[in-house]
KOLDREN-584547 format. One record per residue (C-alpha): x, y, z; residue number from 1. Coordinates in Angstrom, 2 decimals, decimal comma. Example, Ala and Ser with C-alpha at 12.3 -4.5 7.8 and 13.67 -1.06 7.14 Angstrom:
<rs>
{{12,30 -4,50 7,80} 1}
{{13,67 -1,06 7,14} 2}
</rs>
This chain:
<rs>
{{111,30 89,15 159,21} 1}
{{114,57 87,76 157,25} 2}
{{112,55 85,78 154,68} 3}
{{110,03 88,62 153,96} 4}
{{113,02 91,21 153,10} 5}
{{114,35 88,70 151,43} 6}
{{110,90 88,39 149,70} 7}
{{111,14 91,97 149,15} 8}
{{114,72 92,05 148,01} 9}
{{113,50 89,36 145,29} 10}
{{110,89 90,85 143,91} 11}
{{111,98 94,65 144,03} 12}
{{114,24 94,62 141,47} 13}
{{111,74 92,98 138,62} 14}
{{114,01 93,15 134,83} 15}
{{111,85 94,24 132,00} 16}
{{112,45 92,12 129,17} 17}
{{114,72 93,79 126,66} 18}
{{112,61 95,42 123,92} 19}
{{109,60 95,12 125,59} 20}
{{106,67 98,09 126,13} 21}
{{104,75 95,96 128,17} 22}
{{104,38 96,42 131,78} 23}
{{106,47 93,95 133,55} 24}
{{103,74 90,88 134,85} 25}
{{102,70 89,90 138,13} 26}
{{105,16 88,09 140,74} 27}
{{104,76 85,06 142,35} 28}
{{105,34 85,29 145,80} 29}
{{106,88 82,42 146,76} 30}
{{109,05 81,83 144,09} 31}
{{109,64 85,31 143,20} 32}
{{109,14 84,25 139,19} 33}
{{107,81 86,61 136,87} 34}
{{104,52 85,49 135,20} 35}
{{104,35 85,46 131,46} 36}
{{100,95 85,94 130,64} 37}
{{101,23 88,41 128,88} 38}
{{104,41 87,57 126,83} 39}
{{102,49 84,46 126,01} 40}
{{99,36 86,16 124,87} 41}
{{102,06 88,79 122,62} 42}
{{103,82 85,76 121,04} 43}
{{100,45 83,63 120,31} 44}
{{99,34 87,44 118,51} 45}
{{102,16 87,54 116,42} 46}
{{101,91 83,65 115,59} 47}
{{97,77 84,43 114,27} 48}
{{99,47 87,90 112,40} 49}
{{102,05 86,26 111,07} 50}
{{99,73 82,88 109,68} 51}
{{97,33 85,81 108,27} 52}
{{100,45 87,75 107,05} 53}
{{101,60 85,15 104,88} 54}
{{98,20 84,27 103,51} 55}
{{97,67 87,45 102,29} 56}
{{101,28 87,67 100,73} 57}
{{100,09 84,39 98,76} 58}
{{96,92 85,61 97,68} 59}
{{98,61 88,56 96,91} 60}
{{100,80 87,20 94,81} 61}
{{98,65 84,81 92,84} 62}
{{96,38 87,84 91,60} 63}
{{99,35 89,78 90,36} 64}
{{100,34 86,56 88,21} 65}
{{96,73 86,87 86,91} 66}
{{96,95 90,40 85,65} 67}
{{95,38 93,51 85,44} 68}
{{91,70 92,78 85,76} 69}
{{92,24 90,26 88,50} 70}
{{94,26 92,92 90,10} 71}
{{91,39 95,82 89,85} 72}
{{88,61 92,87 90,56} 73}
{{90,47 92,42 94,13} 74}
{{90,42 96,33 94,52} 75}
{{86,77 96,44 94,30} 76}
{{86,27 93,69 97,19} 77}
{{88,61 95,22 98,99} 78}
{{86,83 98,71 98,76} 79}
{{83,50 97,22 98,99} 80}
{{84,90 95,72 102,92} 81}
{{86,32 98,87 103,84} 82}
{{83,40 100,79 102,58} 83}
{{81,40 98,21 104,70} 84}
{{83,14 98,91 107,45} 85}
{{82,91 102,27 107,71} 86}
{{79,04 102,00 107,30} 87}
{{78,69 99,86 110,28} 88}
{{80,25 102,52 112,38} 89}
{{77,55 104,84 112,63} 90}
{{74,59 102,41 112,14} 91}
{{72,36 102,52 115,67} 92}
{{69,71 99,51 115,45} 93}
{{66,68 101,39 116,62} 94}
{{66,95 104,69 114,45} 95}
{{67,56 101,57 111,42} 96}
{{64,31 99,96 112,04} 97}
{{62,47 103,34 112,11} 98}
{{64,90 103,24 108,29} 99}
{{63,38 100,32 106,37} 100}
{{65,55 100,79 102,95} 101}
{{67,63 104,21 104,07} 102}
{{71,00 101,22 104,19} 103}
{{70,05 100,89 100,51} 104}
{{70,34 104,37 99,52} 105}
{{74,39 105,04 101,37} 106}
{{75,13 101,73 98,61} 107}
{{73,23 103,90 95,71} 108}
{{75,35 106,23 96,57} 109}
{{78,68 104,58 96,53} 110}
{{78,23 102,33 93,40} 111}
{{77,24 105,34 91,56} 112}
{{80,47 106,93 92,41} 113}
{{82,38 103,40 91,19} 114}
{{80,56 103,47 88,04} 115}
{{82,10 107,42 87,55} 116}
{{85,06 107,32 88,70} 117}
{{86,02 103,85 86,73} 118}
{{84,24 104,57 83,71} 119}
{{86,77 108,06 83,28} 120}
{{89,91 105,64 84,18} 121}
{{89,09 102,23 82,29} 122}
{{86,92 104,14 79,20} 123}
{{89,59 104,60 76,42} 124}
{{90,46 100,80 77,24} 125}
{{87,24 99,47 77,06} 126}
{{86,80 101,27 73,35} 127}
{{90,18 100,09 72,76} 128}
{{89,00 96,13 73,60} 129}
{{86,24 96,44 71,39} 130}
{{87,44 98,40 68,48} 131}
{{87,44 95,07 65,91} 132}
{{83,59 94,75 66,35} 133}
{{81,40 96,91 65,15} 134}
{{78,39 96,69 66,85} 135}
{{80,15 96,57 70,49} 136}
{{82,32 99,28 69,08} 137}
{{79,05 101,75 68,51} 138}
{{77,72 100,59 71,70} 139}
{{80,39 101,58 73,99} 140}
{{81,08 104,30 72,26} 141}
{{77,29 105,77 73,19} 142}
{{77,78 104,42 76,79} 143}
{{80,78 106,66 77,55} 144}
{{79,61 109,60 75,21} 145}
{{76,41 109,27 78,26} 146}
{{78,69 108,27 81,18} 147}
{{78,93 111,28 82,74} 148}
{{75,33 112,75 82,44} 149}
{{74,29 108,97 83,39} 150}
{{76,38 108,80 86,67} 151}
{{74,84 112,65 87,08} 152}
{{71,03 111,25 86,86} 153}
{{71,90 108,28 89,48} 154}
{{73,26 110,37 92,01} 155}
{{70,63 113,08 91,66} 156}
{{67,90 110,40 92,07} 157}
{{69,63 108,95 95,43} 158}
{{69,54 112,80 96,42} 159}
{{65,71 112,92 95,68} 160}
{{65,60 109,32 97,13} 161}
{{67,19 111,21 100,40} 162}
{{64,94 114,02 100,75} 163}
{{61,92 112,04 100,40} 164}
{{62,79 109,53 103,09} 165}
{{63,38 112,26 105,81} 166}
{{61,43 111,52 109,01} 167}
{{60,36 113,68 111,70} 168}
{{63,07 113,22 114,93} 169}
{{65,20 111,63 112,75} 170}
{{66,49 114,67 110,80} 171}
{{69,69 114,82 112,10} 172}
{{70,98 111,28 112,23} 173}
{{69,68 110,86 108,47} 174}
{{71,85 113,80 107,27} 175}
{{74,68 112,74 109,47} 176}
{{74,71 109,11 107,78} 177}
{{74,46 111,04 104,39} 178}
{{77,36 113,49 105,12} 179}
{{79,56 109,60 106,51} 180}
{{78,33 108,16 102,93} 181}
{{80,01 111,46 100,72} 182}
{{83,37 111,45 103,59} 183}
{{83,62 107,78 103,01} 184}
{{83,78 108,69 99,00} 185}
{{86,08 111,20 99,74} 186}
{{88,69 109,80 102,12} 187}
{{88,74 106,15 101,04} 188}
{{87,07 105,43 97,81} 189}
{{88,25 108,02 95,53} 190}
{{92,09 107,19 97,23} 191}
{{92,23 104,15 96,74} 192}
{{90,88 104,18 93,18} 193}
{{94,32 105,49 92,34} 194}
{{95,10 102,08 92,60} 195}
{{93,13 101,18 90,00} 196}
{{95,11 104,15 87,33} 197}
{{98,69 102,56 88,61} 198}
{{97,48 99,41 87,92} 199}
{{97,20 100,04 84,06} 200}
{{99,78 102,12 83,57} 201}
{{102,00 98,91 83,91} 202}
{{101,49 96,69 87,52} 203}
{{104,72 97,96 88,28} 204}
{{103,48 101,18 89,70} 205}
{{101,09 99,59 92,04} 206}
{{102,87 96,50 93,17} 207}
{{105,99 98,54 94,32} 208}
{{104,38 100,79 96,27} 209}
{{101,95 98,27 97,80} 210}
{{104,85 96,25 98,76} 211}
{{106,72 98,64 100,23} 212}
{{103,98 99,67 102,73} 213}
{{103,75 95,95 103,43} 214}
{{107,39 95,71 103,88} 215}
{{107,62 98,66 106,04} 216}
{{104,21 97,63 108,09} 217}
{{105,96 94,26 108,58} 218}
{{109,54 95,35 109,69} 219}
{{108,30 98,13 112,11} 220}
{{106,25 95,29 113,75} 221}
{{109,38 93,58 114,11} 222}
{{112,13 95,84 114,83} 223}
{{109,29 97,43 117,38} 224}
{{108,41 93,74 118,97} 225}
{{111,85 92,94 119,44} 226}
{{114,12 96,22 120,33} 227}
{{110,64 98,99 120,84} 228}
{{111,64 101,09 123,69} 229}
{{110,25 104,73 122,74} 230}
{{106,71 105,55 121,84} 231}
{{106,49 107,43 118,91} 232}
{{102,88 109,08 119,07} 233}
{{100,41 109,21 121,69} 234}
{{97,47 108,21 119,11} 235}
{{98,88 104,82 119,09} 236}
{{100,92 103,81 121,86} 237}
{{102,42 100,77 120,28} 238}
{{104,49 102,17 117,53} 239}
{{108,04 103,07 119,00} 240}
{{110,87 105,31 117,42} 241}
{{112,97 101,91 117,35} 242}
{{110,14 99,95 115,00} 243}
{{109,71 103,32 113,12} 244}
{{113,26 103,72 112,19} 245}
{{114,61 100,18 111,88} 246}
{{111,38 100,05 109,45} 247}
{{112,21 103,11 107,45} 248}
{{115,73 101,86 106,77} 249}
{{114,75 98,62 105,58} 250}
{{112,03 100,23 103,37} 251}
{{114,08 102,71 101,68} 252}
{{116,55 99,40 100,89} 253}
{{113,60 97,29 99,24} 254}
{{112,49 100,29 97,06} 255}
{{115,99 100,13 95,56} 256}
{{116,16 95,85 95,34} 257}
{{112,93 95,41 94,47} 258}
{{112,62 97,96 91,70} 259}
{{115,15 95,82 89,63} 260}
{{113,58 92,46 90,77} 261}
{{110,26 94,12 89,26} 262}
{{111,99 95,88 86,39} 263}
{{112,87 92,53 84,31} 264}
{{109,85 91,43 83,80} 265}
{{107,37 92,45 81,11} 266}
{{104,29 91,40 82,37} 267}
{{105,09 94,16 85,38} 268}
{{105,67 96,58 82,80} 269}
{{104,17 97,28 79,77} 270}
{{101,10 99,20 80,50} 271}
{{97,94 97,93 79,50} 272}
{{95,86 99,41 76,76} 273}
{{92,63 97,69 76,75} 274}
{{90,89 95,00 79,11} 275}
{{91,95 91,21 77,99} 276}
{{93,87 89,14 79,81} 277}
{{96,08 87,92 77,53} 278}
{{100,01 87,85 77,48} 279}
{{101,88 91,32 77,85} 280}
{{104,82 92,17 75,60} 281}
{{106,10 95,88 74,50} 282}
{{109,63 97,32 74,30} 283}
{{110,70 98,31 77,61} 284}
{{110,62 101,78 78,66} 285}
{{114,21 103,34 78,66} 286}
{{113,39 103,51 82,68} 287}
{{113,75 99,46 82,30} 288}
{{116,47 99,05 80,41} 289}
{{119,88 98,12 82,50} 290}
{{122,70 101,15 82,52} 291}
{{126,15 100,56 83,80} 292}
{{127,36 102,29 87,17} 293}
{{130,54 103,44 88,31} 294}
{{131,44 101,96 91,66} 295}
{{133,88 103,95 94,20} 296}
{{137,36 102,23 93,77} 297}
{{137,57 100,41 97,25} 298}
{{134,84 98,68 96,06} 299}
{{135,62 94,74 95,40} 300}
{{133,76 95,17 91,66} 301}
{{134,05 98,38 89,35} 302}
{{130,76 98,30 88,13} 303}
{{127,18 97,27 88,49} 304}
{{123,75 97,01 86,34} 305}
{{120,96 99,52 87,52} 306}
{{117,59 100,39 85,97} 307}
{{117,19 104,15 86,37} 308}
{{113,67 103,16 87,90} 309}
{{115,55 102,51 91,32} 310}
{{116,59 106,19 91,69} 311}
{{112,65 106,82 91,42} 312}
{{112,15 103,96 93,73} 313}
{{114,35 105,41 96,37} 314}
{{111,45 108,29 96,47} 315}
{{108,92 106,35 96,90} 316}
{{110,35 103,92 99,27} 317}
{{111,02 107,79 101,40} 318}
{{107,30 108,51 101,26} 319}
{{106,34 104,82 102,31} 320}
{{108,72 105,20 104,89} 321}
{{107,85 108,32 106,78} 322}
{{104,78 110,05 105,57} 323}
{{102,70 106,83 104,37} 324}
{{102,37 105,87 108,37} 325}
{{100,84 108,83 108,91} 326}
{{97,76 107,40 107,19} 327}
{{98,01 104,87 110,08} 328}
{{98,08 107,16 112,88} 329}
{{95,05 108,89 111,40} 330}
{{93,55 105,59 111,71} 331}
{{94,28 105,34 115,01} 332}
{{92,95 108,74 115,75} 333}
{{89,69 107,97 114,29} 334}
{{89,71 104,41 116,05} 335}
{{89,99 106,34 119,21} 336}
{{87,10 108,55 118,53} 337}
{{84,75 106,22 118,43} 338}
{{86,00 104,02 121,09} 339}
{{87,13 101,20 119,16} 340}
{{90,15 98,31 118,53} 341}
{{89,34 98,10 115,16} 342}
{{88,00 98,32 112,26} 343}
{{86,47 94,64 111,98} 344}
{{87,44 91,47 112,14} 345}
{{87,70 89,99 108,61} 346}
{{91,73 89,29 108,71} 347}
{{92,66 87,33 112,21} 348}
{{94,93 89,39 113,95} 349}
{{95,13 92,34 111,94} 350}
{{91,65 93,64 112,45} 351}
{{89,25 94,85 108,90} 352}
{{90,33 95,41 106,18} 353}
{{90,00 98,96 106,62} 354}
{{92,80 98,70 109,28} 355}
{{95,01 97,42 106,86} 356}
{{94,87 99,53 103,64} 357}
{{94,90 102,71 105,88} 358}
{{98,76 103,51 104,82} 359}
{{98,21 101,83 101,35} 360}
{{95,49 104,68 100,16} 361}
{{97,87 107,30 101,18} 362}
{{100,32 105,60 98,93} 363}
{{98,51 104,83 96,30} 364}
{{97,60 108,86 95,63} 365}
{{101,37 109,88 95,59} 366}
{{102,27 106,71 93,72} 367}
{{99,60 108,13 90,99} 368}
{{100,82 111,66 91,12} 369}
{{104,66 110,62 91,09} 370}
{{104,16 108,94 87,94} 371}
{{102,04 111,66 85,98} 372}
{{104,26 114,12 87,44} 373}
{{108,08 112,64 86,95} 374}
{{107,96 109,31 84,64} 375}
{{105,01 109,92 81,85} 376}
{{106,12 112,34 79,48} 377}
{{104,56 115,88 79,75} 378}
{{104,43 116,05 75,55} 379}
{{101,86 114,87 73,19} 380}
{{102,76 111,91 71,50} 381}
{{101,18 110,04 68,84} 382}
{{99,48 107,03 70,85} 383}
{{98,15 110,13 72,53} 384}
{{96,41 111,56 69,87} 385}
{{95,38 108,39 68,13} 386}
{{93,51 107,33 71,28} 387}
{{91,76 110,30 71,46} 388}
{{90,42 110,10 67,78} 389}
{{89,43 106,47 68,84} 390}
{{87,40 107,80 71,49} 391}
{{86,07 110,65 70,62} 392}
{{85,18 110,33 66,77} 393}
{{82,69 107,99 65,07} 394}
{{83,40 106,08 62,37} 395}
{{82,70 108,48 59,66} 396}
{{84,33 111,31 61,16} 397}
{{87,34 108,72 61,62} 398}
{{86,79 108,34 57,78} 399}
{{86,77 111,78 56,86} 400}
{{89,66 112,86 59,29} 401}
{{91,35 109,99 57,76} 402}
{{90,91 111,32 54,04} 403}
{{92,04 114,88 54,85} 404}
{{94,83 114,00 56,30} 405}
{{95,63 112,15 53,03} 406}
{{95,03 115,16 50,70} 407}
{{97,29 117,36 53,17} 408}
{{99,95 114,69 53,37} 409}
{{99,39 115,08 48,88} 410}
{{99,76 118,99 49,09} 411}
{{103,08 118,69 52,13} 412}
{{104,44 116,49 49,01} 413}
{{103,38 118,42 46,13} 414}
{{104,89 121,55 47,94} 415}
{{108,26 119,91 48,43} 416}
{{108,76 119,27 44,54} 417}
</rs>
């Protein structure tokens, strides 16, 4: 009777692990030592994330160093996974069999909507690449003069394509995988093909506000492994208050370090204006250019060097911080609907790709509209106009414009004498 209260007395009194949300483990009897299965299993999870983690950072960083196209090359693949995905969720194997070809038409679907959306973004900069040759210069010019009505044509023949392959009994889950197709266009593709617009505005709009959701992913994995007490929201019981915090702080803090980090360099930028690869060089936006500021006096130095990008930083480290997650917690949401861990399997440890970018489309949108809203200016500049004369007028009616604007030049001068 002594040794089994003292049994009891042992193992009553089991001490959670400090920072854990995990249920304490089993107890050995005899002993009265706590089994670490599971802590075992948690650390060898974050060893495979972090190994994954840092490949990704690598790759990451390689295809910045290669520019632009690189950059929008690795944003296709990326929504070509997700969009793969996102397919497979709804596929059933028998209704598919009854389907020969119906897989083909969802892809119709969604490279039709690629070849729309990035022929309106990358157009001016694909006349603007080709405006020495002649030939190539025509040539494009007729292809985006027809891009829209094109793009129109392909996506009404999927629609015929659609109605033609309904089946008897198999009405409603053929319009159910063609309403998936159009909210998959919706909710990721057209999102994340912000990307793409920050991308040539100058990299610097999309690698800061990829890296902060990375940063901020990464330190509320951290601060929540190590001191995550409090869940935070019932759609995914893992985040805590403790990761979400500790991670918002440390986000808000890169925004305003890495914005002049990414500042100095040109390559980050100077927007691009067509589609080679070559060297980037421009003079720097006055958002680029250091200004000194006054330091309170208890301060060991008076002054310091800032780009005014940081104060613009500090916003959107604010929105990567506390409302980007919420494009993670949809996730979730959507995970639990249909019953499922994740997305795929494509990155060890961190599930599809899907399950990664969830936060970075959210991002990328407000990223876009921050820019065009607060840092392009709202006036119509000359670049402006010139580009649209590029792209909108043919050669002779460049010619003619051209030799008008010459004889009212003549008559502004004539006038003045």
């Amino acid at each position: 009777m002594i040794k089994d209260n003292e049994n009891t007395m042992h193992t009553g009194h089991v001490r959670r692990r400090k920072g854990s949300n995990e249920v304490p483990g089993d107890v050995d009897q005899t002993t009265g030592t706590k089994l670490l299965a599971k802590d075992q299993n948690k650390y060898k999870s974050m060893l495979v994330r972090a190994y994954s983690t840092i490949w990704m950072i690598g790759g990451f960083i390689f295809v910045v160093y290669m520019g632009h196209l690189y950059i929008w090359a690795m944003i296709v693949i990326i929504q070509i996974f997700m969009a793969k995905e996102l397919f497979n969720l709804l596929i059933k194997a028998h209704e598919e069999k009854q389907l020969p070809g119906f897989r083909l038409l969802n892809w119709h679907i969604f490279f039709t909507a690629m070849l729309f959306v990035y022929g309106r973004i990358l157009s001016q900069r694909l006349v603007n690449t080709v405006t020495t040759d002649k030939f190539w210069y025509k040539l494009v010019g007729n292809l985006i003069k027809y891009h829209m009505v094109t793009c129109y044509f392909l996506y009404i023949t999927g629609f015929v394509w659609f109605i033609l392959s309904l089946k008897k009994k198999m009405y409603k889950y053929q319009f159910g995988q063609y309403a998936w197709t159009h909210m998959i266009l919706i909710v990721v593709f057209t999102q994340s093909s912000f990307t793409v617009a920050n991308i040539f505005e100058g990299i610097f709009w999309f690698l800061l506000p990829a890296s902060l959701i990375v940063i901020n992913d990464i330190a509320a994995y951290i601060f929540g492994f190590f001191f995550g007490k409090t869940p935070l929201i019932k759609l995914s019981p893992k985040k805590t208050w403790e990761g979400f915090i500790g991670a918002s702080v440390s986000t808000i803090i890169s925004a305003f370090v890495l914005a002049n980090l990414f500042g100095r360099f040109q390559w980050l930028t100077c927007p691009r204006k067509d589609l080679s690869t070559g060297w980037l060089q421009c003079d720097p936006d006055p958002l680029f250019k250091p200004e000194n500021f006054l330091l309170p006096e208890w301060f060991p130095c008076k002054e310091m060097q800032i780009l005014p990008v940081q104060w613009h930083a500090l916003g959107l480290g604010l929105f990567a911080s506390i409302i980007a997650p919420f494009g993670g917690f949809f996730a979730s949401g959507f995970k639990r609907a249909f019953n499922i861990k994740d997305f795929g399997d494509s990155i060890p440890g961190h599930g599809g790709m899907t399950d990664r970018m969830d936060c970075q489309m959210v991002m990328a949108v407000f990223a876009y509209i921050y820019h065009q809203s607060f840092i392009v200016a709202q006036s119509v500049s000359l670049g402006m106009i010139l580009d649209q004369i590029v792209m909108n007028l043919s050669y002779e009616e460049q010619r003619e414009l051209y030799s008008k604007l010459g004889q009212i030049i003549k008559d502004h001068q004539f006038g003045e004498t």
